[in-house]
KOLKELO-199152 format. One record per residue: z negated, y, x of N, C-alpha, C, CB in turn; residue number from 1. Coordinates in Angstrom, 1 decimal. Each point is the difference from the previous one (the first is absolute). Glycine has a CB too. Layout:
# KOLKELO-199152
+--------+--------+--------+--------+--------+--------+--------+--------+--------+--------+--------+--------+-----+
!    n_w !    n_v !    n_u !   ca_w !   ca_v !   ca_u !    c_w !    c_v !    c_u !   cb_w !   cb_v !   cb_u ! num !
+--------+--------+--------+--------+--------+--------+--------+--------+--------+--------+--------+--------+-----+
!      Z !      Y !      X !      Z !      Y !      X !      Z !      Y !      X !      Z !      Y !      X ! NUM !
...
+--------+--------+--------+--------+--------+--------+--------+--------+--------+--------+--------+--------+-----+
This chain:
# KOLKELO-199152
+--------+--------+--------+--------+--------+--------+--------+--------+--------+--------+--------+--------+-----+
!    n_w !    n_v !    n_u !   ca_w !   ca_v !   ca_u !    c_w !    c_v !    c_u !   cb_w !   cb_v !   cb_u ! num !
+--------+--------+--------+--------+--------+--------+--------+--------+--------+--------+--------+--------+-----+
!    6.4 !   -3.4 !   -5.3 !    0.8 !   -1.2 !   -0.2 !   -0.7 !   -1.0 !   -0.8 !    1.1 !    0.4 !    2.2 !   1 !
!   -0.6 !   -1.3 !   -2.8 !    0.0 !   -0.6 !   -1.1 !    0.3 !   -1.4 !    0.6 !    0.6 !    2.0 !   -1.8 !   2 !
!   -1.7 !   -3.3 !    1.8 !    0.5 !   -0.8 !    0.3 !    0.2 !   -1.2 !   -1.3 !   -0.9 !    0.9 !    2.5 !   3 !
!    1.6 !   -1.9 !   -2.5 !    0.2 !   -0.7 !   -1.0 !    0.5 !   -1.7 !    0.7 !    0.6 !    2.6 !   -1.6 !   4 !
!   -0.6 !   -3.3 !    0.3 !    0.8 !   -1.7 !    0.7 !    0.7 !   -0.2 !   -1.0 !   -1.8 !   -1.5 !    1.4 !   5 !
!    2.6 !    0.9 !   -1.3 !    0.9 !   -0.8 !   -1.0 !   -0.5 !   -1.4 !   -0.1 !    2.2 !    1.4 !    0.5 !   6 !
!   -2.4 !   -1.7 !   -1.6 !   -0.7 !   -0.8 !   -0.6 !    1.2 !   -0.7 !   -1.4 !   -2.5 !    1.6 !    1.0 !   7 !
!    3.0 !   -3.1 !   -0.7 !    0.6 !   -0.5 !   -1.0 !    0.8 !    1.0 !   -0.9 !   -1.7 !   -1.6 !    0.3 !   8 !
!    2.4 !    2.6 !    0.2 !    0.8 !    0.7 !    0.0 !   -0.3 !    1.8 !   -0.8 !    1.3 !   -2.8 !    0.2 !   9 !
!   -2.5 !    2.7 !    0.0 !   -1.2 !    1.0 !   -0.3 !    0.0 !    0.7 !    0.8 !   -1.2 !   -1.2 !   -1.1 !  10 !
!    0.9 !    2.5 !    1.4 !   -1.2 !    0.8 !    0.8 !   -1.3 !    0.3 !   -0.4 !    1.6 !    1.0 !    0.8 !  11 !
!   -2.3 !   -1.0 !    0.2 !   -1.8 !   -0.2 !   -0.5 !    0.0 !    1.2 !    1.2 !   -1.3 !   -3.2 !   -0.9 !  12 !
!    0.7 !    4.4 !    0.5 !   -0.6 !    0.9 !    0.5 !   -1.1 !    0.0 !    1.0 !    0.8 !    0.6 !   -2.0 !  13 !
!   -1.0 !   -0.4 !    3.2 !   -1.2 !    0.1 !    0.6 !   -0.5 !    1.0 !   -0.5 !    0.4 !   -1.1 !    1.8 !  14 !
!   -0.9 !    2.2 !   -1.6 !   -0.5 !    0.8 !   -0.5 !    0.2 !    0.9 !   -1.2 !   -0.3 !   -0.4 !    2.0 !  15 !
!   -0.4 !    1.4 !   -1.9 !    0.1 !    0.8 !   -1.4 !    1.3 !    0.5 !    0.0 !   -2.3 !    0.6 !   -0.3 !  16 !
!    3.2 !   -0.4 !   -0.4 !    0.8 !    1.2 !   -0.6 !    0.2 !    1.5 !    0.0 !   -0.3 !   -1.5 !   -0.9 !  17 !
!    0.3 !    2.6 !    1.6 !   -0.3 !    1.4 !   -0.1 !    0.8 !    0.1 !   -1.2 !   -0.4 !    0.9 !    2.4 !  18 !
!   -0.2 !    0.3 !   -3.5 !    0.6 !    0.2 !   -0.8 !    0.9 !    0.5 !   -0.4 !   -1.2 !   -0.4 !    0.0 !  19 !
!    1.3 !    1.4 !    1.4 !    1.5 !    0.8 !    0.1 !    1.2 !   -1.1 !   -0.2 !   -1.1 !    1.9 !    2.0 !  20 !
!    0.9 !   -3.2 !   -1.8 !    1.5 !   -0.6 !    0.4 !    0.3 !   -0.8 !   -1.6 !   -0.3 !   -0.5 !    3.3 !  21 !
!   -0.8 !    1.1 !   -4.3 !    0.5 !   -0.7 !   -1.3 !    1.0 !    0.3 !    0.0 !   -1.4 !   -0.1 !   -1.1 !  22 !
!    2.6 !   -0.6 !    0.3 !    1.2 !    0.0 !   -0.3 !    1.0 !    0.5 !    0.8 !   -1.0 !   -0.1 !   -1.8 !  23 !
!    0.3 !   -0.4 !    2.9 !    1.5 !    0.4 !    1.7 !    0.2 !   -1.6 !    0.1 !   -1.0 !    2.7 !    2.1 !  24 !
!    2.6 !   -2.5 !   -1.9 !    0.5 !   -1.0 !    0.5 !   -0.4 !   -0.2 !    2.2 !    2.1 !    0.5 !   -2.8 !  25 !
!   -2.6 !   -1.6 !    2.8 !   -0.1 !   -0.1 !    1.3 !    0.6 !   -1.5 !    0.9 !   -2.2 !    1.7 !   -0.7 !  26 !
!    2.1 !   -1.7 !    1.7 !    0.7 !   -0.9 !    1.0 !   -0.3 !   -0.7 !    0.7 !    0.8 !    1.0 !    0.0 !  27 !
!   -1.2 !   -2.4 !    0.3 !   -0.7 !   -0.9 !    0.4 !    0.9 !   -0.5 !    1.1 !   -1.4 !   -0.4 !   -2.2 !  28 !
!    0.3 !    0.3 !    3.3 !    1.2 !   -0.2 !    1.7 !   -1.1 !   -1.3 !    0.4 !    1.2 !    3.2 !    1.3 !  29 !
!   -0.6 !   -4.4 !   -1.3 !   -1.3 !   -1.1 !    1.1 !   -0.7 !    0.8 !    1.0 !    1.3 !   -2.1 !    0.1 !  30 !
!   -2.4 !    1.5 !    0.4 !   -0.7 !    0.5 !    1.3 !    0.9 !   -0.9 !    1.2 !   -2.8 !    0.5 !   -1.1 !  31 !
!    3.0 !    0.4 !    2.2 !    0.3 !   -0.8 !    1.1 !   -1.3 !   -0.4 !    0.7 !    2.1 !    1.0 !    0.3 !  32 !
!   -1.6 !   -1.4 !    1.3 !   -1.2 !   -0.4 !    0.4 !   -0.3 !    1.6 !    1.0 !    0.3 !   -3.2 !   -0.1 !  33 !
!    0.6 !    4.2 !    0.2 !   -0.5 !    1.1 !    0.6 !   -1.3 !    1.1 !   -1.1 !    2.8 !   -0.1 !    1.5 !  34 !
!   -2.6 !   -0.1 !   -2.7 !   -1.0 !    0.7 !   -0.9 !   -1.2 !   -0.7 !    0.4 !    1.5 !    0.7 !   -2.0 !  35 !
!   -2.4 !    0.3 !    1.5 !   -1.5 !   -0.3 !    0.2 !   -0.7 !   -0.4 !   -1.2 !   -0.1 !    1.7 !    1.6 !  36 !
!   -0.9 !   -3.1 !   -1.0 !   -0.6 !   -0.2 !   -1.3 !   -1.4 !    0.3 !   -0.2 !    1.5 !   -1.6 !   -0.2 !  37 !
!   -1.6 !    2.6 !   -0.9 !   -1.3 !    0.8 !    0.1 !   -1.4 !   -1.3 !   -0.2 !    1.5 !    2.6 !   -1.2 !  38 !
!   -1.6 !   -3.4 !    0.7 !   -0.7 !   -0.7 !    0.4 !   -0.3 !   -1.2 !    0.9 !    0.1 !    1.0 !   -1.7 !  39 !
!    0.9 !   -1.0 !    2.4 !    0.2 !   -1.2 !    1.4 !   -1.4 !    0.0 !    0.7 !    2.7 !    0.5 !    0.7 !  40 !
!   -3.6 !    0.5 !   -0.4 !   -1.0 !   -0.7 !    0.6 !   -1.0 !   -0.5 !   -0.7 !    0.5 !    1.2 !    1.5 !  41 !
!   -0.5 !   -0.7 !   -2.6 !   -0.9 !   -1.2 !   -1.2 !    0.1 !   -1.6 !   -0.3 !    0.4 !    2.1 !   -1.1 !  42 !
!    1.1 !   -1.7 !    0.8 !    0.7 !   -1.8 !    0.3 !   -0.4 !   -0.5 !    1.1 !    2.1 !    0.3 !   -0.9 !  43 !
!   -2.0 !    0.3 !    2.5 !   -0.1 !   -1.0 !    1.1 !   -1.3 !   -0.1 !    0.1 !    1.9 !    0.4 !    1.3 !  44 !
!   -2.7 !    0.4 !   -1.9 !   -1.4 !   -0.3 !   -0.2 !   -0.8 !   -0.8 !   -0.2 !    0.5 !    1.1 !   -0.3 !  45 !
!    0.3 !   -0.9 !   -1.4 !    0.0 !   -1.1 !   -0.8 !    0.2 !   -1.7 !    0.7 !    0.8 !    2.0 !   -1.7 !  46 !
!    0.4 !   -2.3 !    1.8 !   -0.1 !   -0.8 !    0.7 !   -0.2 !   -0.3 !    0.9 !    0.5 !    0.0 !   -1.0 !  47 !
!   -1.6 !    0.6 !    2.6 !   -0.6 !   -0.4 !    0.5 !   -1.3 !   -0.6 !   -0.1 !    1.4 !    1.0 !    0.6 !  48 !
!   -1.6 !   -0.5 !   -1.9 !   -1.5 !   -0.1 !   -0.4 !   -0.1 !   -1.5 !   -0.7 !   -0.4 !    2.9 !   -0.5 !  49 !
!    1.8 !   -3.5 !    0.3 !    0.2 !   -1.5 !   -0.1 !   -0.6 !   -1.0 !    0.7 !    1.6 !    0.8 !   -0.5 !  50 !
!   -1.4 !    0.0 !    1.7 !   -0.3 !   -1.2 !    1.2 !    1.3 !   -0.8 !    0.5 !   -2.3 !   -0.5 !   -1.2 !  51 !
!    2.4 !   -0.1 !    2.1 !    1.1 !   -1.2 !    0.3 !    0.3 !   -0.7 !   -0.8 !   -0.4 !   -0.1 !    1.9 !  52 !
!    2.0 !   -0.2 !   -1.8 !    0.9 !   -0.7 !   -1.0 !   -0.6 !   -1.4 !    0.4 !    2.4 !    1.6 !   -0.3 !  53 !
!   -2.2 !   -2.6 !   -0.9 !   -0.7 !   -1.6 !    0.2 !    1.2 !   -0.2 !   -0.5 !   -2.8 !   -0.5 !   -0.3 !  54 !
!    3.4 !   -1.1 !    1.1 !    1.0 !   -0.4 !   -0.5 !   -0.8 !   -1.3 !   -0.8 !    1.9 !    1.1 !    1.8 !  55 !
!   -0.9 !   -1.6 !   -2.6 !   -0.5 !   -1.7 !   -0.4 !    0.6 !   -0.8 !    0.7 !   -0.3 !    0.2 !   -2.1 !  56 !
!   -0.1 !   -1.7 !    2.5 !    0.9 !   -0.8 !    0.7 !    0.9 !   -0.2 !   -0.4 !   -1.2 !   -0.6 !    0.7 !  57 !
!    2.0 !    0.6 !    0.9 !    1.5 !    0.1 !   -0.1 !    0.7 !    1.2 !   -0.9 !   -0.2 !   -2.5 !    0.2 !  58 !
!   -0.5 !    3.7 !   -0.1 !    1.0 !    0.9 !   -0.5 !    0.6 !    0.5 !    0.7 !   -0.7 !    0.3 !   -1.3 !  59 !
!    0.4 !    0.1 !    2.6 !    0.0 !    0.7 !    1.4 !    1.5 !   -0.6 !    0.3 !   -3.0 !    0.0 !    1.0 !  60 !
!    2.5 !   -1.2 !   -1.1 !    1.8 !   -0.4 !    0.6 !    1.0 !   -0.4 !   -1.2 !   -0.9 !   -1.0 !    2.4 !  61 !
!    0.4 !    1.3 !   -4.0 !    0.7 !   -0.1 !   -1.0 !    0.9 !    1.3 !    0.4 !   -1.8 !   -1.4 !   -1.7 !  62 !
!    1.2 !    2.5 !    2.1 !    0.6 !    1.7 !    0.0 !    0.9 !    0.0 !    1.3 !   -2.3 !    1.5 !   -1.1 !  63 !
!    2.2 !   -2.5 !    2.0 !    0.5 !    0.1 !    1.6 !    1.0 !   -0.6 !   -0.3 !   -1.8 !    0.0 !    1.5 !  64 !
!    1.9 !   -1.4 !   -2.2 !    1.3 !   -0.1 !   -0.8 !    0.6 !    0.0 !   -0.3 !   -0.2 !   -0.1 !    0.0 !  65 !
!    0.0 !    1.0 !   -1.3 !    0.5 !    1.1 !   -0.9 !    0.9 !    1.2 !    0.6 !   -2.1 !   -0.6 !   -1.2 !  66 !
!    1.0 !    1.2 !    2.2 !    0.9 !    0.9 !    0.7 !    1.3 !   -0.2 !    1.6 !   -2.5 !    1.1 !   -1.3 !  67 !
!    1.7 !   -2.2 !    1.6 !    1.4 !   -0.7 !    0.9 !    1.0 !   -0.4 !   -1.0 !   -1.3 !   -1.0 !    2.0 !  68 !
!    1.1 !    0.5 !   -3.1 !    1.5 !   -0.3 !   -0.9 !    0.7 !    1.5 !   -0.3 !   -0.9 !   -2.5 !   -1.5 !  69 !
!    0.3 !    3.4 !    1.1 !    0.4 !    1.8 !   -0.4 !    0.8 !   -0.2 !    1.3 !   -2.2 !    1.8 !   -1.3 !  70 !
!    1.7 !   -1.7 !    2.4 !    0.5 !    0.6 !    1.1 !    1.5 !   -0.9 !    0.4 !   -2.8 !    1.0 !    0.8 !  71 !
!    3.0 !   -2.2 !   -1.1 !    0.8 !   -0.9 !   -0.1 !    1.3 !    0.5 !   -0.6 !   -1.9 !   -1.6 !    0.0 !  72 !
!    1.3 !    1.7 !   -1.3 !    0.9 !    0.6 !   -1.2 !    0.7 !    1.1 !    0.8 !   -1.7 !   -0.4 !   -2.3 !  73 !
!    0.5 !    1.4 !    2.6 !    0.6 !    1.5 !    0.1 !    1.0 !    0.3 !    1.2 !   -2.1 !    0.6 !   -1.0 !  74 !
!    2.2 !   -1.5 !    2.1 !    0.6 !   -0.4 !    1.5 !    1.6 !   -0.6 !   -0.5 !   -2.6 !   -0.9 !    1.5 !  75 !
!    2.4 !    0.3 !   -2.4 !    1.1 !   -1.0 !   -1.1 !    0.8 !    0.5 !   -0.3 !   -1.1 !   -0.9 !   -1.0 !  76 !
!    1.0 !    2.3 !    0.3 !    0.4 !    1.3 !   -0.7 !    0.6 !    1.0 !    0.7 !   -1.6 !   -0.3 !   -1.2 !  77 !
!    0.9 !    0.3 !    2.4 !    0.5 !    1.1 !    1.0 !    1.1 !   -0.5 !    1.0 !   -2.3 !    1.0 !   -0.3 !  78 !
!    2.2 !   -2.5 !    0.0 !    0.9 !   -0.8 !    1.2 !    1.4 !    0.4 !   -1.2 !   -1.9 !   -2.7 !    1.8 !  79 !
!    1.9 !    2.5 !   -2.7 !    0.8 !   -0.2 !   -0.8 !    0.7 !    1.1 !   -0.2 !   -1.1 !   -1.6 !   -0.7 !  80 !
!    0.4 !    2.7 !    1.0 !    0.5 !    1.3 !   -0.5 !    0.7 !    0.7 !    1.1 !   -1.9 !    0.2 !   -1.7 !  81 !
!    1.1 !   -0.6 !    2.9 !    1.0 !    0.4 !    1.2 !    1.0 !   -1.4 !    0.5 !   -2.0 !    2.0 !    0.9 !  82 !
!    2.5 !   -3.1 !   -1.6 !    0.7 !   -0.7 !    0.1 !    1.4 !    0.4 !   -1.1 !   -2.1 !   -1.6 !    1.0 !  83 !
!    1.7 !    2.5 !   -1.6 !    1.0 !    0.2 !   -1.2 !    0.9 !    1.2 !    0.4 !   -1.6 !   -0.9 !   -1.9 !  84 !
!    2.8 !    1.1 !    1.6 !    1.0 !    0.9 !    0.2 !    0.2 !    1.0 !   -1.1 !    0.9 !   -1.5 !    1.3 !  85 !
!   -0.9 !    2.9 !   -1.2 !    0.0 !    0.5 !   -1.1 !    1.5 !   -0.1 !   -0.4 !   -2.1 !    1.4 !    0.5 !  86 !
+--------+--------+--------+--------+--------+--------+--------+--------+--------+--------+--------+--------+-----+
């Protein structure tokens, strides 16, 4: 398997190419979240090897804000949607 990203309306190849698939047409499907990501324990690795997240002041509750208004919004939407008649 062949992984790739779309990129600004590009694909950028993760790995090499086998050469067998020169000039085959092929098919590109998103990853869900049930596929496996062959490097995931590198990444969590990786970023444990960060250390703990530091906020700056007042960001902590800049994001607590932020996300009680989402959740506001999103309650908003759903009131609305089961208030509506098809």
């Amino acid at each position: 398997m062949i992984q790739a990203r779309i990129h600004q309306g590009r694909v950028e190849v993760q790995g090499p190419i086998p050469e067998e698939w020169e000039g085959q047409f092929v098919k590109l499907l998103p990853l869900t979240p049930d596929d496996p990501v062959v490097d995931l324990e590198d990444r969590l690795a990786a970023l444990q090897a960060l250390g703990p997240m530091e906020f700056e002041a007042g960001e902590r509750e800049q994001i607590e804000a932020t996300l009680a208004e989402l959740d506001r919004h999103s309650r908003d939407a759903m009131r609305n949607i089961a208030g509506s008649t098809p």
